[in-house]
Every structure is written in C-alpha cells, then in structure tokens.
C-alpha positions as a printed Julia matrix, in Angstrom:
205×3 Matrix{Float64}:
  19.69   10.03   -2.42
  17.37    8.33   -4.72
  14.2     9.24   -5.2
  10.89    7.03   -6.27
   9.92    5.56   -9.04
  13.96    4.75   -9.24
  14.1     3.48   -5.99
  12.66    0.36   -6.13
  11.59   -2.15   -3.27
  11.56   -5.67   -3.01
   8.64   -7.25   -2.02
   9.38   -7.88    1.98
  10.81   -4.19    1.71
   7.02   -3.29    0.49
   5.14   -5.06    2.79
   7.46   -3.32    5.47
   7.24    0.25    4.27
   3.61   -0.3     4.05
   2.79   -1.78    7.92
   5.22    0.7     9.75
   2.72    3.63    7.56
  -0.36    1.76    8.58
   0.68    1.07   12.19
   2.08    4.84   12.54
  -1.79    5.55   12.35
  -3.66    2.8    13.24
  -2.42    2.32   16.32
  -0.19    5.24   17.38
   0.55    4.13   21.12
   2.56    1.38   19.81
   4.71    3.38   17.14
   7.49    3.09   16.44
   7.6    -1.19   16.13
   9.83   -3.8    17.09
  11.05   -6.41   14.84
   8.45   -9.16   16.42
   5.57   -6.76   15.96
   7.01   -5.56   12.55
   6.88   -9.59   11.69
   3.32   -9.79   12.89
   2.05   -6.88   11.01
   3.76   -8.09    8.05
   1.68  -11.47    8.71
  -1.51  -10.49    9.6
  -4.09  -12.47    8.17
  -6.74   -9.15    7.52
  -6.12   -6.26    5.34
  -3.35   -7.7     3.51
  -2.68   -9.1     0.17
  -1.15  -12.05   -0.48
  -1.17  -13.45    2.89
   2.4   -13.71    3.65
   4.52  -15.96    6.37
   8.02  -13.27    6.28
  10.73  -14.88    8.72
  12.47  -12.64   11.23
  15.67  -13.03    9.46
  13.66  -11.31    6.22
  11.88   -8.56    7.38
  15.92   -7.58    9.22
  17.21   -7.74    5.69
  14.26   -5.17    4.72
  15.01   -3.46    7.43
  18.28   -2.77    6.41
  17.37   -2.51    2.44
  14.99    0.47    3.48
  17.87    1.9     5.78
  19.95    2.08    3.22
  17.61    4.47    1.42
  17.15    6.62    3.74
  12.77    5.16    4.53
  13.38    3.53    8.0
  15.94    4.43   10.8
  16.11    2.41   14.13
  15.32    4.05   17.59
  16.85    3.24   20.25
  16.11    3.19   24.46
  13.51    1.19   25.34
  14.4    -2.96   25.81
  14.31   -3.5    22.77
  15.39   -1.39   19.63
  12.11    0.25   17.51
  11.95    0.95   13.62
   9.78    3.85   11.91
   9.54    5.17    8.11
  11.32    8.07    6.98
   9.03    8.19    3.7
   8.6    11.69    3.84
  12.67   12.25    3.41
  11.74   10.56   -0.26
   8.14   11.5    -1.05
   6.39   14.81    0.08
   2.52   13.62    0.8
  -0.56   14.71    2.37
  -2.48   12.41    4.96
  -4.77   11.56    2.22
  -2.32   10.76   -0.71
   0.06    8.33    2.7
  -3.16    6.58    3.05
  -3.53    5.47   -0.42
  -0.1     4.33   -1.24
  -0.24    2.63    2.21
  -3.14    0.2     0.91
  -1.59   -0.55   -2.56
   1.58   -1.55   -0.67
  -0.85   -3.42    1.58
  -3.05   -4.82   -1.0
  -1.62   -4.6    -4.75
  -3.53   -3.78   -7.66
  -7.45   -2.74   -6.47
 -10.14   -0.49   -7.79
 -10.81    3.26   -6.47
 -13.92    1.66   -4.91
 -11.65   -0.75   -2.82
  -9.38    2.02   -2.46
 -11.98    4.19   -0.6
 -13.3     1.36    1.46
  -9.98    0.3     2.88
  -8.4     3.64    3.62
 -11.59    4.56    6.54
  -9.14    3.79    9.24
  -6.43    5.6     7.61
  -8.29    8.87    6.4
 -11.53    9.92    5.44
 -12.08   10.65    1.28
 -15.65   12.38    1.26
 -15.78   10.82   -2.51
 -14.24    8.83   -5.17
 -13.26   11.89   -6.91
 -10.55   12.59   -4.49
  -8.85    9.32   -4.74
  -9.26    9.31   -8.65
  -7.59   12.89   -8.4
  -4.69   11.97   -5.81
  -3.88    8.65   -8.2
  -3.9    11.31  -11.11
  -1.0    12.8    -9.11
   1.03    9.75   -8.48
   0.46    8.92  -12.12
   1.93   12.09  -13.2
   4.37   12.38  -10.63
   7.46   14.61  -12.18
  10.31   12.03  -11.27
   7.96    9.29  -13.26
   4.89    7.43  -12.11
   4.16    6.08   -8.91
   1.18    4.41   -9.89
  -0.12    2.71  -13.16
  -3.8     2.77  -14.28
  -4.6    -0.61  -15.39
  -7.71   -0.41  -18.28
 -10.74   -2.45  -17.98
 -10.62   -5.11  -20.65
  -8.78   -8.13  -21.76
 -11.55   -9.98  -19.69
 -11.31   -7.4   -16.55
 -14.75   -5.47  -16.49
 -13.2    -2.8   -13.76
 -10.46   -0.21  -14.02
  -7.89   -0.95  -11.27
  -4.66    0.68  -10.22
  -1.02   -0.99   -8.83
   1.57    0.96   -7.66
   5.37    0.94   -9.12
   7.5     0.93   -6.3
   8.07   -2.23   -6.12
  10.96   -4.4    -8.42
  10.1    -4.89  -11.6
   7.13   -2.44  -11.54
   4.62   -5.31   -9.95
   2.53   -5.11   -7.25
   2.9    -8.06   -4.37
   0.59   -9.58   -6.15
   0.27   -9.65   -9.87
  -3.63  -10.02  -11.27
  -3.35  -10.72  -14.31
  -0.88  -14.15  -13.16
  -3.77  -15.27  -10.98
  -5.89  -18.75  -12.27
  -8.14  -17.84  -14.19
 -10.81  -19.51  -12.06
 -10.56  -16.58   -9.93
 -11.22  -14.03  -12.09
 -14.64  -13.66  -12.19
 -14.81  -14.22   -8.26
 -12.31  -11.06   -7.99
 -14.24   -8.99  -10.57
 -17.64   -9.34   -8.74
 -15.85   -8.15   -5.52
 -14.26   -5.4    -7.26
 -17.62   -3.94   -8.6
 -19.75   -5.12   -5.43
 -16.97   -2.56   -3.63
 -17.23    0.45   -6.06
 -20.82    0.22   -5.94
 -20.57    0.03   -1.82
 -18.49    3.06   -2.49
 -20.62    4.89   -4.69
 -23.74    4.7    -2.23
 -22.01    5.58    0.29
 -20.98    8.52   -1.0
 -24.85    9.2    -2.0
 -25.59    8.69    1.22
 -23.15   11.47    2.98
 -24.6    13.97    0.19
C-alpha cells in the first residue's frame, strides 16, 4: 500500500477525499454519500475553492482512483450504493489535524488565519498556535511533507500554506498562476482573516 506524500491525487480525486471528510462531520445523518450527493458536494458553490462543475462520470472515475488506494470503499444496502473515506488506513490523524487537511483539500493554499476560521464547523482550535503546530507536523511528516509553507514575499505580504497531495505537488488552485489583478484583493482577505482570527482568540482569553 502506498502511503502519502507518494500517493498522489488528481484533482477530482482531491475534491472527493476532501467532501466525503467534511460531510462525515458536517452532516453525519447523511454519511456515508451517494454518487449524486458526492457530485453536489463536490459542486457546492460555498466553502470551496475553485468553484468546480465535476460530471457524474468524473467524480466515478475518482471514485475508483481512491478505491484503488485503499481511501474510499463502497457500501452497499440501501437503494442506492454509498461511498466513505478510508483515510485513516493511509494517514493516522487526530480530529484536529482531519479538519485541517480537509479545508486545504477544500480550499488550496490559505493562511493559518483562514485556516482557523474555516475549520469552526469541523473542530474547535482554541488558537492559532495549534494549527501553526499541527502544519509543523504535516510539514515534517516522516514519509515526506504533507504540506508546504509558502513565505511571504515575491509580492505576497502573508505566509500561506498548500498541501502536497495532490499531482504535481499543487493545490486545486495554484496562487501564484492567478491574474495579477487579484492579488491584492486576495492579500487584503488573507490578512482581514488572520486579524479576525487573532481577536478572536483575544477575545476567548
């Protein structure tokens, strides 16, 4: 069996992976999903990034990709036959390090800020410092890196993190490709979230 950071998904496989670990908490009662809702989640227009349209046909062929590596298995005996993740036959994680990987295969490349602000429904961090610590651990991971810090710099003001599970060690979405008339329109929501972050973590003291 192959283990991450060889394994590598495509991107459908990511965006898969990623809803069936969302959904699994999110919304329990309806766990494990169909192909249609599979398709929906994989197209839902909040709390993803980019915005995708995946055919039926494609998310069957991720389906079967992340069969084939032992992260999904099919359940059958309702009407219609159910898929769930088998990520912890690959990867050994807490609740807290599943919810971040969850939103970088959601989301691609974000800042711990973002990271914080978008893993409420999936677990509660008390502080940055925990998800700065648990991306320390997927960055050192002992089969190689799960996740790459990406420096401020290079006109980025923010430090930001992508994970590398994905082909070709990319994200869904790749930054630093984006026109450049969006930069400074993503870098302002980037630091507008850390600071949310940050306050809100004064706040709970």
């Amino acid at each position: 069996m192959k283990h991450f950071p060889e394994l590598q998904l495509t991107p459908v496989s990511t965006r898969v992976l990623g809803c069936l670990l969302e959904k699994q908490v999110t919304t329990p009662d309806l766990y494990p999903l169909t192909l249609n809702s599979l398709v929906t989640a994989c197209n839902q227009s909040s709390s993803r990034n980019p915005i995708t349209n995946y055919t039926a046909d494609e998310v069957s062929e991720a389906i079967r990709l992340l069969s084939e590596d032992y992260l999904v298995t099919k359940v059958l005996g309702g009407r219609a036959p159910k898929y769930e993740h088998e990520l912890s036959d690959v990867l050994d994680l807490s609740d807290a390090e599943r919810a971040v990987l969850t939103v970088l295969l959601l989301r691609g490349t974000q800042t711990t800020g973002e990271i914080k602000q978008r893993t409420e429904r999936l677990y509660a961090f008390d502080s940055l410092d925990q998800i700065e610590e648990i991306l320390t651990g997927f960055i050192e991971y002992p089969h190689g890196p799960l996740v790459e810090r990406i420096p401020s710099g290079a006109g980025r003001r923010v430090e930001t993190f992508r994970h590398l599970l994905a082909e070709n060690g990319t994200s869904p979405t790749n930054p630093e490709a984006e026109p450049a008339s969006d930069d400074w329109r993503q870098e302002m929501e980037q630091k507008i979230a850390e600071l949310e972050a940050r306050i809100a973590e004064l706040e709970n003291r």
